[in-house]
GUVEX-404772 format. One record per atom (N, C-alpha, C, O, CB): z, y, x; atom name; residue number from 1; residue in one letter. Coordinates in steps of 0.2 Angstrom, whole numbers, plus 5000, padded with zeros to 4 digits. Each point is the difference from the previous one (the first is absolute). Last residue first. Glycine has a CB too. Layout:
GUVEX-404772
    w    v    u name resi resn
    Z    Y    X   CA  NUM    a
...
***
This chain:
GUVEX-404772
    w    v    u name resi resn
 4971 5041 5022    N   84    x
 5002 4999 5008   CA   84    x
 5005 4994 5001    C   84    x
 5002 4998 5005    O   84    x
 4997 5014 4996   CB   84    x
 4993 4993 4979    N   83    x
 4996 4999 5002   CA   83    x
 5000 5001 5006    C   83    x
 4995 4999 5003    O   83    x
 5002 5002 4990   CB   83    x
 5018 4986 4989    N   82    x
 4997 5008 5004   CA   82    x
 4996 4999 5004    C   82    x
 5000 4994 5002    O   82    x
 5009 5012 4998   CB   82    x
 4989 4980 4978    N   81    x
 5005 4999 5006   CA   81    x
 4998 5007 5003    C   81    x
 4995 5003 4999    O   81    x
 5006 4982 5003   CB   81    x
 4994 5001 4974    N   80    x
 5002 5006 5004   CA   80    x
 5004 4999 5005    C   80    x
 5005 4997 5000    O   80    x
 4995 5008 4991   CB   80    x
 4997 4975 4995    N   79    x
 4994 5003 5004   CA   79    x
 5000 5007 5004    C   79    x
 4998 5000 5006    O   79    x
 4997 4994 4985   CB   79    x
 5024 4997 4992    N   78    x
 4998 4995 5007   CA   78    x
 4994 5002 5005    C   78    x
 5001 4999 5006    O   78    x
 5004 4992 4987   CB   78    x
 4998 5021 4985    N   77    x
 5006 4999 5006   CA   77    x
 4999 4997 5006    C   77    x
 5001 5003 5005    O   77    x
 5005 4998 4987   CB   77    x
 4980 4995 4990    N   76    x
 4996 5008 5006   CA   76    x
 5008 5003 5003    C   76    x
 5000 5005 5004    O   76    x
 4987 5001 4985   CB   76    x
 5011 4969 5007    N   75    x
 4997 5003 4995   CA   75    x
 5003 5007 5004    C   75    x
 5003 5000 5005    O   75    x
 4997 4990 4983   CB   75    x
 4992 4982 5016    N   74    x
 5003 5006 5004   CA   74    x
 4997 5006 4994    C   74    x
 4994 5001 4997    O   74    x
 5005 4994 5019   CB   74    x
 5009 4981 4974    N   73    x
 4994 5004 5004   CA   73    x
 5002 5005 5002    C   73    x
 5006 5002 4997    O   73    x
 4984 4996 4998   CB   73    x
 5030 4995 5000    N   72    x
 4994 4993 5000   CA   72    x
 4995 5007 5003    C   72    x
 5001 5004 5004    O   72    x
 5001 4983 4983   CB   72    x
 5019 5022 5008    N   71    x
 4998 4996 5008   CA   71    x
 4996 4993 4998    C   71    x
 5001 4994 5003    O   71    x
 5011 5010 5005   CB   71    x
 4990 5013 4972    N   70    x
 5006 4998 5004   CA   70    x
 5000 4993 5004    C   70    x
 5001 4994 4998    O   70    x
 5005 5013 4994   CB   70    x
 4974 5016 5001    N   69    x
 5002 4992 4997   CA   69    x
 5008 4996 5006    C   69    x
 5001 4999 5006    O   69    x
 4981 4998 4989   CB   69    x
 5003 5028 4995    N   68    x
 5004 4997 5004   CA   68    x
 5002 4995 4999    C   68    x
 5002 4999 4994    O   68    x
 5001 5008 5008   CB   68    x
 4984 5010 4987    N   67    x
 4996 4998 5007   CA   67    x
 5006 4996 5004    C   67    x
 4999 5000 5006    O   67    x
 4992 5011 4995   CB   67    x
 5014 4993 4977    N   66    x
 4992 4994 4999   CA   66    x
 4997 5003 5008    C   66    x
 4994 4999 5001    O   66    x
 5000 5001 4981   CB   66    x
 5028 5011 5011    N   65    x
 5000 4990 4999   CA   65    x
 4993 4999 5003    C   65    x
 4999 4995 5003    O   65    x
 5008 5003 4984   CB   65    x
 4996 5024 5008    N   64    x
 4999 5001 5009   CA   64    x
 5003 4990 4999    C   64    x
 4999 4996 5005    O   64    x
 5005 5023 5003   CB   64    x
 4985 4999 4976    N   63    x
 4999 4995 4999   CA   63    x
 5005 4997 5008    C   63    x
 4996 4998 5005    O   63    x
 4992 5005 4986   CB   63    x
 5003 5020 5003    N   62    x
 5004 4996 4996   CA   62    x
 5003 4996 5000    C   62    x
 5005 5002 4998    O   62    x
 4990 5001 4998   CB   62    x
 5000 5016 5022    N   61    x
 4997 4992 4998   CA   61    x
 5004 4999 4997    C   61    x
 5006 4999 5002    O   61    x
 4989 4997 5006   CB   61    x
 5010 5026 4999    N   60    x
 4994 4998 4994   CA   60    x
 4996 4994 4999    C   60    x
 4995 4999 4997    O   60    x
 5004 5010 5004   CB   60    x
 5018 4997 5015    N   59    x
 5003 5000 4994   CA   59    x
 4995 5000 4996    C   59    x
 5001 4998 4994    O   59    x
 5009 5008 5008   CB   59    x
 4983 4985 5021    N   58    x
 5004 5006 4996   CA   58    x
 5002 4998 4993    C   58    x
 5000 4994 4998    O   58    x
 4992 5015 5007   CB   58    x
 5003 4976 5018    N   57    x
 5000 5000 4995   CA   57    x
 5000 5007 4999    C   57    x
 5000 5003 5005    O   57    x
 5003 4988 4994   CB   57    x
 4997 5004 5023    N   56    x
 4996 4992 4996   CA   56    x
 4999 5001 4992    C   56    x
 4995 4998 4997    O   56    x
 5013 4991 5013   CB   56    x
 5000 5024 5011    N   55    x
 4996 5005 4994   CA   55    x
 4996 4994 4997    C   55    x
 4995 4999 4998    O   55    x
 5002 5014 5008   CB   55    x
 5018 4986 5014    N   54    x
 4993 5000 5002   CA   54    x
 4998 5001 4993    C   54    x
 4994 4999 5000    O   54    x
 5005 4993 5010   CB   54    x
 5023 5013 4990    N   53    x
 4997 5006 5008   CA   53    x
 4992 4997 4998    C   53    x
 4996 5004 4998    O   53    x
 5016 4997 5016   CB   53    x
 5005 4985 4977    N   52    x
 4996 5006 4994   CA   52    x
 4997 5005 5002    C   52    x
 4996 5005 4997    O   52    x
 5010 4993 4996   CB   52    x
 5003 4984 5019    N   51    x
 4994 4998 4995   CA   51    x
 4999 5004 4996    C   51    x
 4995 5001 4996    O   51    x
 5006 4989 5004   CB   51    x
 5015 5018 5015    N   50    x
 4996 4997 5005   CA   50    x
 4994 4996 4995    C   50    x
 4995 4999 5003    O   50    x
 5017 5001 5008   CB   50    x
 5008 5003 4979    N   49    x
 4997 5006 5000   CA   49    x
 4996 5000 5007    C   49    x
 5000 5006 5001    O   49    x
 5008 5000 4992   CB   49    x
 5003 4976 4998    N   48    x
 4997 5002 4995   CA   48    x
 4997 5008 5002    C   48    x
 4995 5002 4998    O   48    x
 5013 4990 4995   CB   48    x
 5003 4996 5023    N   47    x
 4993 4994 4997   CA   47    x
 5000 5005 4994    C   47    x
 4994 5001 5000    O   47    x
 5007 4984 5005   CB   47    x
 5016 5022 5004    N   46    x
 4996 5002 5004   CA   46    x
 4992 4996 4998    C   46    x
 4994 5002 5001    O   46    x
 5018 5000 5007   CB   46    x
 5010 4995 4981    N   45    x
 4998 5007 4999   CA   45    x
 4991 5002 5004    C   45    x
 4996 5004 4998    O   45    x
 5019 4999 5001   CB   45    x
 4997 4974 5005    N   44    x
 4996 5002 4991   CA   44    x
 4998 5008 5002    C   44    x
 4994 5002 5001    O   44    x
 5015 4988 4987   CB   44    x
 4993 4998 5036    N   43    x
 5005 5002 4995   CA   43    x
 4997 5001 4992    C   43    x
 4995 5003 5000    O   43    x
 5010 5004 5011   CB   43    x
 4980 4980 5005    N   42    x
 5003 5004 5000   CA   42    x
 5005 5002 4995    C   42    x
 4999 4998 4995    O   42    x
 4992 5003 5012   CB   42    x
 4996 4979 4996    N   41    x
 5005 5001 5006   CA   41    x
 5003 5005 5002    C   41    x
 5003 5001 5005    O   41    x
 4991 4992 4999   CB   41    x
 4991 5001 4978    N   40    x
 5005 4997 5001   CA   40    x
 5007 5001 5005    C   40    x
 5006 4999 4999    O   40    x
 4984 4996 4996   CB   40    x
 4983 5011 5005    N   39    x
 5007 5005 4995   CA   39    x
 5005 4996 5000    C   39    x
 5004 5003 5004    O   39    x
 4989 5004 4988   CB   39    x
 4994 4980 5022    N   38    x
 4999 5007 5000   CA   38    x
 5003 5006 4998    C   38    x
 5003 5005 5003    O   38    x
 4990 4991 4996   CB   38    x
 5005 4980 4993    N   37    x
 5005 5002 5003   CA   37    x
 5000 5005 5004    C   37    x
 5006 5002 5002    O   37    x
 4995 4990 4996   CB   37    x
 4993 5000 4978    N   36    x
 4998 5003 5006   CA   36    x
 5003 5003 5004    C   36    x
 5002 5006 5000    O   36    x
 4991 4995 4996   CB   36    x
 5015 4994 4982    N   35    x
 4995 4995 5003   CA   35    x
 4994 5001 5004    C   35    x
 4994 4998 5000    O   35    x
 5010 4999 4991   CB   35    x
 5009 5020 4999    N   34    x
 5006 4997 5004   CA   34    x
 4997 4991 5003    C   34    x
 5002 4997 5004    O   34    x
 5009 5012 4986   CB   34    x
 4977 5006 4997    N   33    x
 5001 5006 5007   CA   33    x
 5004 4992 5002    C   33    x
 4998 4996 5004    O   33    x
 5003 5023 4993   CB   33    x
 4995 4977 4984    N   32    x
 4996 4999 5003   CA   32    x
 4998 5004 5006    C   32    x
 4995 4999 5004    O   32    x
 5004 4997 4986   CB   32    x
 5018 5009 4994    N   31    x
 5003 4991 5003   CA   31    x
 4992 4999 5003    C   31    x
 5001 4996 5004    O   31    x
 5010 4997 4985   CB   31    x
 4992 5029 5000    N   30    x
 5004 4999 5008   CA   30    x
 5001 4992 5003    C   30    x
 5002 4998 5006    O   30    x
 5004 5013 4991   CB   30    x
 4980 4995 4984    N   29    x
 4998 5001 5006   CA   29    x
 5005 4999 5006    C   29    x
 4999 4997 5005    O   29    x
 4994 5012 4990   CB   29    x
 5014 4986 4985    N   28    x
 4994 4994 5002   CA   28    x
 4998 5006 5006    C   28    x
 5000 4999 5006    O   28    x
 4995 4990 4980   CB   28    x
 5021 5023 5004    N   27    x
 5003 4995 5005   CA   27    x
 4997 4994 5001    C   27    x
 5002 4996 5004    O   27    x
 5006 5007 4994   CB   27    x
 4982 5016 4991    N   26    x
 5002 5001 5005   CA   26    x
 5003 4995 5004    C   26    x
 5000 4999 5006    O   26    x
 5000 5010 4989   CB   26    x
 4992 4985 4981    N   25    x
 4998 5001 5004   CA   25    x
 4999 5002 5007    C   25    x
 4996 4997 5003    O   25    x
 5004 5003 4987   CB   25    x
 5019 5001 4995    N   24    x
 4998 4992 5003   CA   24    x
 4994 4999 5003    C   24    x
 4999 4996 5004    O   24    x
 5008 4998 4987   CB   24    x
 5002 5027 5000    N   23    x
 5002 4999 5007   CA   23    x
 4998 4992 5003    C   23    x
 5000 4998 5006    O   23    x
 5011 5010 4991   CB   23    x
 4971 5011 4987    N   22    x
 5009 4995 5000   CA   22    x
 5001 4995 5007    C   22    x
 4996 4997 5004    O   22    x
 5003 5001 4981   CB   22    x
 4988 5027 5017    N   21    x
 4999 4993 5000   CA   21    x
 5004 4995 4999    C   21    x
 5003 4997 5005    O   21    x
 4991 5007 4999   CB   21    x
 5009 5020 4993    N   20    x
 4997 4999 4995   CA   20    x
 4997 4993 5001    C   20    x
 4997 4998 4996    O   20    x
 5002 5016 5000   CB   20    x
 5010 4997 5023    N   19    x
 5008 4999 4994   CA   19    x
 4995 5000 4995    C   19    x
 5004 5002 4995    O   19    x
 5008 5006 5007   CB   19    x
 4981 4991 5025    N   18    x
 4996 5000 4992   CA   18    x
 5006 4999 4995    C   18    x
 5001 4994 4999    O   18    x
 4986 5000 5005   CB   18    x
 5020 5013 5016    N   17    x
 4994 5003 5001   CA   17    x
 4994 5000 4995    C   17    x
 4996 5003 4999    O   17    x
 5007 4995 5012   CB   17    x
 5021 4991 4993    N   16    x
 4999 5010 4997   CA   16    x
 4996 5001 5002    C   16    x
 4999 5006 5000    O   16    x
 5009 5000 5001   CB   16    x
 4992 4972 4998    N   15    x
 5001 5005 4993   CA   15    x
 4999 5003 5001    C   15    x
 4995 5003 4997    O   15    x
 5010 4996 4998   CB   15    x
 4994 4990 5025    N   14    x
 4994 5000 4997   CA   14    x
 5001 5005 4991    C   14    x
 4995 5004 4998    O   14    x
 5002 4982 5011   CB   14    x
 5025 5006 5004    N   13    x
 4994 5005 5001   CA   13    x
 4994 5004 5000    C   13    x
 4999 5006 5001    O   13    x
 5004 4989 5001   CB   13    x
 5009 4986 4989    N   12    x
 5004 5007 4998   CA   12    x
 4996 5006 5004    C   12    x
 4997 5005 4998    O   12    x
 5015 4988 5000   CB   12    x
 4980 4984 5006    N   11    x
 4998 5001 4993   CA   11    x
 5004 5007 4999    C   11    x
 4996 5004 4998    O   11    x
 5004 4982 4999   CB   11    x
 5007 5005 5024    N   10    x
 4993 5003 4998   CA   10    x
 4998 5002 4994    C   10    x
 4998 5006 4999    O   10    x
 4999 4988 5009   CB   10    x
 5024 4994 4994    N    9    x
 4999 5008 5003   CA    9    x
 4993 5003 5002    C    9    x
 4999 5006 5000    O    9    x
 5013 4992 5006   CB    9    x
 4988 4980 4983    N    8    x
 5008 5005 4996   CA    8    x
 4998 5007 5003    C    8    x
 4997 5005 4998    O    8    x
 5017 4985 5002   CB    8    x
 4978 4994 5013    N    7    x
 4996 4998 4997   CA    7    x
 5003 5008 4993    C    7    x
 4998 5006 4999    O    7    x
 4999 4976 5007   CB    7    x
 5020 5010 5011    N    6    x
 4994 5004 5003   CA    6    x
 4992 5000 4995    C    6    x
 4996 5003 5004    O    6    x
 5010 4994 5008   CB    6    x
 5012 4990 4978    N    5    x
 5003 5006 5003   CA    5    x
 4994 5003 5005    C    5    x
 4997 5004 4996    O    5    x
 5016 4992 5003   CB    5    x
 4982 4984 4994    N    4    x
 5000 5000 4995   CA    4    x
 5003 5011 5001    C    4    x
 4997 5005 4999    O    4    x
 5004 4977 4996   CB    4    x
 4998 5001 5024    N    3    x
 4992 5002 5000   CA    3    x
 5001 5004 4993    C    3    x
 4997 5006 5001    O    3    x
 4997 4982 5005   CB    3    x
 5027 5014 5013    N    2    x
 4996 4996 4995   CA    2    x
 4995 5002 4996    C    2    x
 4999 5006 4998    O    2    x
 5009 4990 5002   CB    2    x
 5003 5013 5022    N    1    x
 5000 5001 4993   CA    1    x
 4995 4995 4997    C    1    x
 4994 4999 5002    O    1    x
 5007 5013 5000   CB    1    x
***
Protein backbone atom coordinates (compact mmCIF):
# COMPACT_ATOMS: atom_id res chain seq x y z
CA UNK A 1 0.00 0.00 0.00
CA UNK A 2 1.19 3.28 -0.72
CA UNK A 3 2.25 6.03 1.65
CA UNK A 4 -0.82 8.54 0.68
CA UNK A 5 -3.68 5.37 0.85
CA UNK A 6 -2.45 3.87 4.19
CA UNK A 7 -1.94 7.41 5.66
CA UNK A 8 -6.23 7.78 4.08
CA UNK A 9 -6.91 4.62 6.08
CA UNK A 10 -5.58 5.70 9.38
CA UNK A 11 -6.89 9.10 9.28
CA UNK A 12 -10.57 7.13 8.80
CA UNK A 13 -9.82 5.43 11.73
CA UNK A 14 -8.68 7.75 14.02
CA UNK A 15 -12.40 9.66 13.11
CA UNK A 16 -14.52 7.18 14.49
CA UNK A 17 -12.77 7.81 17.63
CA UNK A 18 -12.53 11.71 17.24
CA UNK A 19 -15.50 12.85 14.25
CA UNK A 20 -15.35 16.48 15.77
CA UNK A 21 -11.37 16.58 14.77
CA UNK A 22 -11.20 18.00 11.01
CA UNK A 23 -9.89 15.30 8.80
CA UNK A 24 -6.64 17.17 7.51
CA UNK A 25 -5.73 17.35 11.03
CA UNK A 26 -6.08 13.31 11.26
CA UNK A 27 -4.32 12.64 8.19
CA UNK A 28 -1.10 15.03 9.41
CA UNK A 29 -1.25 12.54 12.34
CA UNK A 30 -1.52 9.68 10.21
CA UNK A 31 1.35 11.02 7.82
CA UNK A 32 3.41 11.29 11.01
CA UNK A 33 2.62 7.72 12.21
CA UNK A 34 3.56 6.85 8.60
CA UNK A 35 7.10 8.64 9.26
CA UNK A 36 8.09 6.02 11.52
CA UNK A 37 8.88 3.01 10.69
CA UNK A 38 7.55 1.26 13.61
CA UNK A 39 3.97 2.08 12.78
CA UNK A 40 4.69 2.07 9.32
CA UNK A 41 5.16 -1.42 8.94
CA UNK A 42 1.91 -2.23 10.28
CA UNK A 43 -1.47 -2.61 8.42
CA UNK A 44 -3.36 1.28 8.80
CA UNK A 45 -6.23 -0.35 10.73
CA UNK A 46 -3.88 -1.70 13.02
CA UNK A 47 -1.42 1.38 13.62
CA UNK A 48 -4.39 3.29 14.27
CA UNK A 49 -5.76 1.33 16.98
CA UNK A 50 -2.65 -0.03 18.66
CA UNK A 51 -1.95 4.27 19.04
CA UNK A 52 -5.08 4.67 20.43
CA UNK A 53 -4.74 1.49 22.89
CA UNK A 54 -1.56 3.91 24.29
CA UNK A 55 -4.22 6.88 25.22
CA UNK A 56 -1.72 9.55 23.38
CA UNK A 57 -4.85 11.70 22.92
CA UNK A 58 -8.77 12.17 24.00
CA UNK A 59 -11.41 13.91 22.35
CA UNK A 60 -10.92 16.72 24.78
CA UNK A 61 -7.71 17.84 23.26
CA UNK A 62 -8.68 20.80 21.29
CA UNK A 63 -5.94 21.42 19.45
CA UNK A 64 -4.39 18.01 18.31
CA UNK A 65 -2.20 20.32 14.85
CA UNK A 66 -0.06 22.14 17.60
CA UNK A 67 1.28 18.73 19.24
CA UNK A 68 2.01 17.33 15.76
CA UNK A 69 4.51 18.46 13.30
CA UNK A 70 4.90 16.50 9.71
CA UNK A 71 8.28 14.37 10.10
CA UNK A 72 10.60 17.33 10.89
CA UNK A 73 10.91 17.45 14.68
CA UNK A 74 9.86 14.36 16.33
CA UNK A 75 6.23 15.19 17.17
CA UNK A 76 4.11 13.10 19.93
CA UNK A 77 3.31 10.57 17.04
CA UNK A 78 6.64 9.76 16.39
CA UNK A 79 7.60 9.69 20.13
CA UNK A 80 4.99 7.27 21.42
CA UNK A 81 6.16 3.85 21.18
CA UNK A 82 4.79 0.64 23.10
CA UNK A 83 6.03 -0.20 25.90
CA UNK A 84 6.89 -3.57 25.42
Amino acid sequence: MDAQNWQRSVAAHLQNQWPTIPIDDLLEAAGDLWCDEHWRAMPPEEAAVRWLKLGVLSDRDADVSSSLSRCGEPSLAQRVRPLS
